[in-house]
N, C-alpha and C positions, 0 to 999 in steps of 0.2 A: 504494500500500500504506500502510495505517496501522498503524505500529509502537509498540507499546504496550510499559515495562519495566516490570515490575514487579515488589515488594519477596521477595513471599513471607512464607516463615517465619525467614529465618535473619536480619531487618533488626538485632534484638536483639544477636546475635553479633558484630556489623560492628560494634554503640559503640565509642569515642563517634565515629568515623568518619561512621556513620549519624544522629546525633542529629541534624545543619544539612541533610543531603540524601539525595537517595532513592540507592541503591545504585548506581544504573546512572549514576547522575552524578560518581562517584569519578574523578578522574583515575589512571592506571594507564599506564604509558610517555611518551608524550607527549600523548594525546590522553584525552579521556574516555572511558568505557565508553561513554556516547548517542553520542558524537561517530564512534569506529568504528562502529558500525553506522549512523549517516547515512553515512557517506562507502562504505559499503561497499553497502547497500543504495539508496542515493540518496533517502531519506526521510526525511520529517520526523518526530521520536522524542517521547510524551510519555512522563508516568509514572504508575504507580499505589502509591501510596505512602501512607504516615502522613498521617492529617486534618490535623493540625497544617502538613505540609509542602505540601498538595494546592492552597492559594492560591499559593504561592511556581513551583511544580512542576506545572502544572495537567494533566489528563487532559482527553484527547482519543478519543473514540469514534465510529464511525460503522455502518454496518450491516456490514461484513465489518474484523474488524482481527484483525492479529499480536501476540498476547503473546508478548513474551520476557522470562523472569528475567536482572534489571538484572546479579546478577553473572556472567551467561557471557560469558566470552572468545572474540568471534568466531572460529574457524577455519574453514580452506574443507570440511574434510568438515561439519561442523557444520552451514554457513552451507547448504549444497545439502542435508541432511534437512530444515531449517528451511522451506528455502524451498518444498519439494516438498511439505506440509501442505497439506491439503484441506479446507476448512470441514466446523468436527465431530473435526479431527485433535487428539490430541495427543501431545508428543514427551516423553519422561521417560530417565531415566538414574539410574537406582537408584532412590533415594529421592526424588530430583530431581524438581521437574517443570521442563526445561528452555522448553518454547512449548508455546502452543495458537492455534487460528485458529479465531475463535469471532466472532458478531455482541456487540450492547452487553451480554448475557447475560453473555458473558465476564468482567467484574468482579466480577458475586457468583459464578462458579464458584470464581474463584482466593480469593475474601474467606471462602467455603465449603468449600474444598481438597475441592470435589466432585468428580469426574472421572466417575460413573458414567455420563452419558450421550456419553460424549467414545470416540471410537475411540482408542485406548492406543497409540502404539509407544514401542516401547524403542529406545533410542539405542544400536551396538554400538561405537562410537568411541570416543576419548579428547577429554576435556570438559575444560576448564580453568573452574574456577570458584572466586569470591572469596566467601569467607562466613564468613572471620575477618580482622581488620587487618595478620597477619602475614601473608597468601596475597598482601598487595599490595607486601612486600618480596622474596617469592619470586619472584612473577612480574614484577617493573616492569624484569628486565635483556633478554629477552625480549621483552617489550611496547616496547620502544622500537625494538628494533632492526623488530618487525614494522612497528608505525607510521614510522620512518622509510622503509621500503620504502612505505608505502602515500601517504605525503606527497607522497613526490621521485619516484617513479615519473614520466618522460617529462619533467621537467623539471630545469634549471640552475640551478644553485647561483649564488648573486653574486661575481665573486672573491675569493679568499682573499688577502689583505694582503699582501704583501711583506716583513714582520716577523714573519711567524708564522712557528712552525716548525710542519711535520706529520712526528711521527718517524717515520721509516722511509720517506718518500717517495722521499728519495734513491735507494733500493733497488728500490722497486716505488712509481711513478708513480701506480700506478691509487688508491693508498690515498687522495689528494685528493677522488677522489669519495665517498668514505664519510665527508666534513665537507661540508654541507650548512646555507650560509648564507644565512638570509631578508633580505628587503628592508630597509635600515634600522639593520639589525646594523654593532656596530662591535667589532671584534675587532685591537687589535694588540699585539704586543710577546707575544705568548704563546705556551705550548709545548701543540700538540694533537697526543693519539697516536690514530690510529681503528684500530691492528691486531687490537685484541680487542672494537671491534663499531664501530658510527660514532658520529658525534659531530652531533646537529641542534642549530642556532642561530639561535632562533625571530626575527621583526620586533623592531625596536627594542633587543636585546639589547644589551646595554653589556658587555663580556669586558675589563678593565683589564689592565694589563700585569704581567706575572709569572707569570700564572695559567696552573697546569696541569692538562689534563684530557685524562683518559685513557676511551676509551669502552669502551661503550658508554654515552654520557650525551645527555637532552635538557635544552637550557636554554627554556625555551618564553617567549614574545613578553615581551619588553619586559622579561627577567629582568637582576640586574645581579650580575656576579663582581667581588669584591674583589679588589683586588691582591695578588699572593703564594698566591691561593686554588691548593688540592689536590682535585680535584675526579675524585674514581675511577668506575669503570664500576660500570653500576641506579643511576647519582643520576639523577632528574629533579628542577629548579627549576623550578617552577610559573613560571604568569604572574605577571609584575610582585612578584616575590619577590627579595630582595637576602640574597647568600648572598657565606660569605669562610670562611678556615678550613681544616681539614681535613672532607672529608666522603666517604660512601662508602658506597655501594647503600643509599640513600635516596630518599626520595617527600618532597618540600617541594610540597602539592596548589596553594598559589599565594596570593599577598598575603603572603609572611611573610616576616619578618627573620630571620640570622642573619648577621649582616653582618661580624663579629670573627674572630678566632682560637679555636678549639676547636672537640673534635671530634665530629661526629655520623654514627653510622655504625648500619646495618639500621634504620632507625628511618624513621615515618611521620607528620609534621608538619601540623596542618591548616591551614586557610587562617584570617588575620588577625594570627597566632600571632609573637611577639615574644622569641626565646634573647639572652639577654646577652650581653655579652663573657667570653671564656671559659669559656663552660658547654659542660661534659665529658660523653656519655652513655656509659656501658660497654654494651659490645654482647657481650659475652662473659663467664662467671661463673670465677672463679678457681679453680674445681676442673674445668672444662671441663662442668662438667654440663648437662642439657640445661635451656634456659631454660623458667619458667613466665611464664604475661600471665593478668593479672584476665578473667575473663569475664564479660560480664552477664546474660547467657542462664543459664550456671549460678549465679553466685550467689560464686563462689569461683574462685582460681588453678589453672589448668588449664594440663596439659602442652603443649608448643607443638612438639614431635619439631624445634625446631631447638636449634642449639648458639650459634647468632649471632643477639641480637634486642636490637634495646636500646629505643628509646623512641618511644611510643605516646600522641598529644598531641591532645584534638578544639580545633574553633575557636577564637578568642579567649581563647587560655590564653598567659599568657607566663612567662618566667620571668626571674628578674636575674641580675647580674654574677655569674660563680664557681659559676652552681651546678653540681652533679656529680649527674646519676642514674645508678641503679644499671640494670644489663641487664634487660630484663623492667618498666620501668616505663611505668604506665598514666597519662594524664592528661585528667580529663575537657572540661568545655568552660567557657569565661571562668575558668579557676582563676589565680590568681596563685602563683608559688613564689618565694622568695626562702629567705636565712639559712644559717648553716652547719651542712656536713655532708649527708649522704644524707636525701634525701625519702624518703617512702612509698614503696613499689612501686605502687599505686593512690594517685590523689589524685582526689577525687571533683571533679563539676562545683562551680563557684563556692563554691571554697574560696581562702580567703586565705590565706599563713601556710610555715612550712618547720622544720625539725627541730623545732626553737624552741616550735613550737606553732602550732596553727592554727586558724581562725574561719569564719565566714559569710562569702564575700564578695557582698553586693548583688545585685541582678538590675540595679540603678540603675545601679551603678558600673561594673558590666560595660557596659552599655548607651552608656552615656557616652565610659567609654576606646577601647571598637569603633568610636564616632564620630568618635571623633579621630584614631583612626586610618585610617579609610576614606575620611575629609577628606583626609589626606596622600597620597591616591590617587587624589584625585576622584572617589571612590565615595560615594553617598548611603546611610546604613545604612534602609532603609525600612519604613515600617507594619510590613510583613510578617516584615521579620527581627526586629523587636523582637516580634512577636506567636511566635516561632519558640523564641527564647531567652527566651522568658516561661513559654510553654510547657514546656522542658525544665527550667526550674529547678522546676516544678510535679511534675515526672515523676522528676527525681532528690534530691527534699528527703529521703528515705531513706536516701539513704547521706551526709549529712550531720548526721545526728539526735544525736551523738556531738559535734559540734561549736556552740557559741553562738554 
């Protein structure tokens, strides 16, 4: 089978999330959107997505493939109308179009949002789908615990240290199996609780001593907890992401710092991305009201029907020592923040600057500090991603026009 994701209509919604990649390549529990359905369908995933991204992300076609919209949430009722599509099928859910199974034609149907020649069914099940930034703090507590079932299924965990505590073992024995530790993890001197979901602990993980963490949480390969870290259930720390502090039902997608004390909580962090020491996000507004988040689809701050949402950050944006954002704040991609006092609630991409006042920051200078930072990883930043973040500085100079 060739499984094809693809963006649709709502990639615009997803900014700046979607600016560095196609939808379905969102990490969301422990695993990527493509990565579950490899492992669930046993195939190889491309994508169809933004030109800009289509080098980095390449499509793959052949004379019979499967599209699927990158942000649905596999389920198994789901996963068996999917897979029961007939060439000429397609599968829809309101407005949605969830799959189609179509020969290489299929690219301009969905590029055309043409359907007429496609046999229509409607999906009568419950969909879970991602098509704003905050649907990936609603679902990432959920998503973990499925993906941990889908990970550890039939296999053993490495043992659990002799320093650790798991609370409530004492009581009930079995809750050790719902800590699930990979090859290479080193975990001691810490307090892990899995009675409110489990707790995975990817390759290479480094867990220092003090740290507590209460699941449902993934720390995925090679991630590193600070000493003293609070780490509550829906966090997932991405790969090779160094995290300390308080933090809590949080998505860190992977490569980022927050390595200090302070706290981040409902919030969605991209990858490259750099918090200070002591940078505070409020995930909740002082009169309890419900929070709004920028949207780029409309143009304008748009209600978000949550009461807990705090901070919305794309790629290579960092920020320094002490800052504090407010609940509801957006940040686009390579922004710098620094200075005292509350930022914008929106800070557009490659912007420099904080209460104080703000400027242009480079497409250069991004480029350059992303290099040195992906050197401290032994990641090469390449052709392509510089052709990606060229790109988007071209596509979001509009909401910087206000700034010199």
């Amino acid at each position: 089978m060739n499984l094809v994701l693809f963006d649709g209509d709502v990639r615009k919604s997803l900014y700046p999330i979607t600016f560095t990649r196609p939808i379905g390549a969102i990490r969301v529990g422990i695993l990527t959107i493509c990565q579950k359905w490899e492992k669930l369908l046993k195939s190889n995933v491309s994508f169809l997505t933004a030109d800009y991204l289509q080098e980095k992300y390449p499509l793959q076609l052949c004379n019979e493939n499967l599209f699927v919209f990158g942000g649905v949430l596999p389920g198994a009722g789901l996963l068996d109308a999917i897979l029961s599509l007939k060439l000429g099928d397609a599968l829809v859910a309101g407005e949605y179009l969830l799959a189609l199974k179509s020969d290489e034609r299929g690219k301009e149907v969905l590029i055309d949002n043409d359907l007429q020649d496609f046999n229509v069914i409607e999906y009568k099940g419950s969909v879970d789908l991602i098509t704003r930034p905050y649907h990936l703090i609603g679902f990432n507590k959920e998503q973990i615990v499925h993906d941990f079932e889908l990970l550890t299924a039939g296999r053993k965990s490495c043992p659990v240290d002799e320093t650790v505590t798991i609370v409530g073992a004492h009581k009930n024995p079995e809750l050790i199996d719902r800590v699930f530790i990979e090859e290479g993890a080193e975990v001691g001197y810490a307090y892990i609780n899995p009675q409110e979901g489990p707790v995975y602990i990817g390759k290479n993980t480094r867990v220092f001593e003090g740290s507590m963490i209460r699941g449902p949480v993934a720390l995925c390969d090679s991630a590193q907890i600070s000493m003293g870290a609070k780490i509550y259930g829906g966090t997932t720390v991405g790969p090779f992401s160094k995290v300390g502090g308080e933090v809590n039902n949080a998505l860190i997608l992977g490569y980022a710092n927050k390595v200090h004390d302070g706290f981040l909580g409902d919030s969605v962090i991209g990858e490259w991305c750099n918090l200070g020491a002591d940078t505070n996000t409020s995930n909740l507004k002082n009169d309890f009201a419900q929070v709004k988040l920028w949207d780029y689809e409309a143009g304008r701050f748009l209600r978000t029907g949550l009461q807990f949402c705090g901070l919305i950050m794309g790629d290579y944006s960092r920020c320094a020592i002490n800052t504090q954002f407010n609940s509801g704040t957006v940040v686009g991609v390579g922004a710098n923040i620094f200075g005292c006092g509350f930022p914008r609630n929106f800070i557009p991409s490659f912007v420099i600057g904080g209460p104080q006042g703000y400027k242009v920051n480079s497409l250069k200078k991004v480029i350059s500090t992303g290099t040195m930072a992906m050197k401290r990883r032994n990641v090469v930043l390449e052709v392509a991603d510089e052709e990606i973040l060229s790109c988007i500085y071209e596509k979001t100079q509009q909401y910087r026009s206000c700034f010199k």
